[in-house]
C-alpha positions as CSV (number, residue, x, y, z in Angstrom):
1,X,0.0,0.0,0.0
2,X,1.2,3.8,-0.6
3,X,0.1,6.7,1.1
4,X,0.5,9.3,-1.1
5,X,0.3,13.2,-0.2
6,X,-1.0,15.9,-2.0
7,X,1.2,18.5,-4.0
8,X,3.0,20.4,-1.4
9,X,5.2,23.5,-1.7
10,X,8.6,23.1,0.0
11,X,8.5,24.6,3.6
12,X,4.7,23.7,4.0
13,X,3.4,20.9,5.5
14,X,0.5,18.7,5.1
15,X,-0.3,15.8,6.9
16,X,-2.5,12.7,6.4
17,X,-4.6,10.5,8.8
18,X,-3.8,6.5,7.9
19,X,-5.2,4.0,9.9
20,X,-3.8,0.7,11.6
21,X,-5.2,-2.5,12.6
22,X,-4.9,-5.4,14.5
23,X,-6.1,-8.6,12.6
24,X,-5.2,-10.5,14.4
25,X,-6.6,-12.4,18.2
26,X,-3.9,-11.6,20.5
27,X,-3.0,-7.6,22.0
28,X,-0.1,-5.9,19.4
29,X,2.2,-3.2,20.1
30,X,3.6,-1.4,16.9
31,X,6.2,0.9,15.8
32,X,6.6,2.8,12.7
33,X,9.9,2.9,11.7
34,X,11.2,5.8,8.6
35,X,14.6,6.0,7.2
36,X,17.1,8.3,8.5
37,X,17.6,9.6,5.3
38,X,14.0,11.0,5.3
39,X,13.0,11.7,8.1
40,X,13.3,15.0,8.1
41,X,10.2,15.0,5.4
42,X,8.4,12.2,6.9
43,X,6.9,11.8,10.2
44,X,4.6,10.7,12.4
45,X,2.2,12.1,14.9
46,X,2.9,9.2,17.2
47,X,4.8,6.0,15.6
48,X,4.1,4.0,19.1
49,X,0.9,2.2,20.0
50,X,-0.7,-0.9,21.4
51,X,-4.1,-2.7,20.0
52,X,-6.3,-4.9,20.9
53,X,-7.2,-8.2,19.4
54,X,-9.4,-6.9,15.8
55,X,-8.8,-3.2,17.0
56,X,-7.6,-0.3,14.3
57,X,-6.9,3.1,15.1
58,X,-5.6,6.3,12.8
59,X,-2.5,7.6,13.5
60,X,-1.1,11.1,11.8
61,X,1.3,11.4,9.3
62,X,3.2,14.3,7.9
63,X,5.2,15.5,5.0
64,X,7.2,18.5,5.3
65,X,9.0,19.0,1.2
66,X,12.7,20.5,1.7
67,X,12.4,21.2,-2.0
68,X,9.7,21.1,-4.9
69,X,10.2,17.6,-6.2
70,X,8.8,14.3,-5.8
71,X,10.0,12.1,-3.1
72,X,9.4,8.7,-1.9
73,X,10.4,6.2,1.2
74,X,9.4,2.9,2.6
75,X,8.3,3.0,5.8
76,X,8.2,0.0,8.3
77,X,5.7,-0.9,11.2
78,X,6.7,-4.1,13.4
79,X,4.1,-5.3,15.4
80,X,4.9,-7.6,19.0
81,X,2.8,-9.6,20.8
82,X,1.6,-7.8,24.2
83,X,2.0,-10.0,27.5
84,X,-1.7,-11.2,28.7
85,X,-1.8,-12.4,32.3
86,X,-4.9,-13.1,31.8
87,X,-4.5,-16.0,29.5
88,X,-1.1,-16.8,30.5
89,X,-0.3,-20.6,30.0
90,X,0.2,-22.3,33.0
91,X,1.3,-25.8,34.0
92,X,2.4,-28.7,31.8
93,X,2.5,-26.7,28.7
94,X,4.3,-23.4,30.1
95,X,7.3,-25.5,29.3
96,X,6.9,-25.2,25.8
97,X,6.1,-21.6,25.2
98,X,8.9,-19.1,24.7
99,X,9.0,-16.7,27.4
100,X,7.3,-13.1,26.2
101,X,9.9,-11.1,27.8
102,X,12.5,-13.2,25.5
103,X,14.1,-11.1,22.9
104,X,13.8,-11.5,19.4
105,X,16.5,-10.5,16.8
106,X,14.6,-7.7,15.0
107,X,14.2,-9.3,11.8
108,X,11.9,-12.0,13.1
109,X,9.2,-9.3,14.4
110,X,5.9,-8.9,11.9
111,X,7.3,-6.7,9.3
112,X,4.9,-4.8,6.8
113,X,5.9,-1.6,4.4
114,X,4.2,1.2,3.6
115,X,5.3,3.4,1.1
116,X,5.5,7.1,1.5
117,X,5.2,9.3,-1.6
118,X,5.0,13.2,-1.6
């Protein structure tokens, strides 16, 4: 998917609401993530947030031109599972889960891109 801005003279800025959501059955948490190299043109309103299972919400986003041409970046949300006491696994079976608070090297996290264009 692209999220594409509307003409925008350099100096100006004009933002964008997109909207993320959970698909899936367990609580997220998810980051947006925008290259160095642009994010001085790119941001976001707030690139942190947490959802619950089938749960979307609309985050700002906003394009700032440093010059009057066209630019484009990918931009990356990764999405973790939130801990749920709640239906924590107890018992025979804890044994076989990985612990939550575990780290994972960063490229095994949910990855999805989003391209910028402005």
């Amino acid at each position: 998917p692209a999220l594409t801005f509307p003409p925008t003279c350099a100096g100006i800025s004009s933002s964008m609401t997109c909207e993320v959501k959970n698909i899936s059955e367990v609580p997220i948490s998810f980051e947006y993530k925008i290259p160095s190299r642009v994010r001085s043109l790119f941001t976001f309103s707030d690139p942190r947030g947490q959802l619950l299972p089938l749960e979307s919400s609309t985050v700002m986003a906003h394009f700032c031109p440093s010059s009057e041409r066209v630019f484009s970046a990918p931009l990356y949300c990764t999405a973790r599972c939130v801990e749920d006491l709640d239906n924590a696994v107890e018992g025979p079976l804890k044994s076989l889960m990985q612990p939550l608070n575990q780290s994972l090297p960063e490229d095994t996290d949910p990855r999805f891109v989003l391209m910028f264009v402005g």
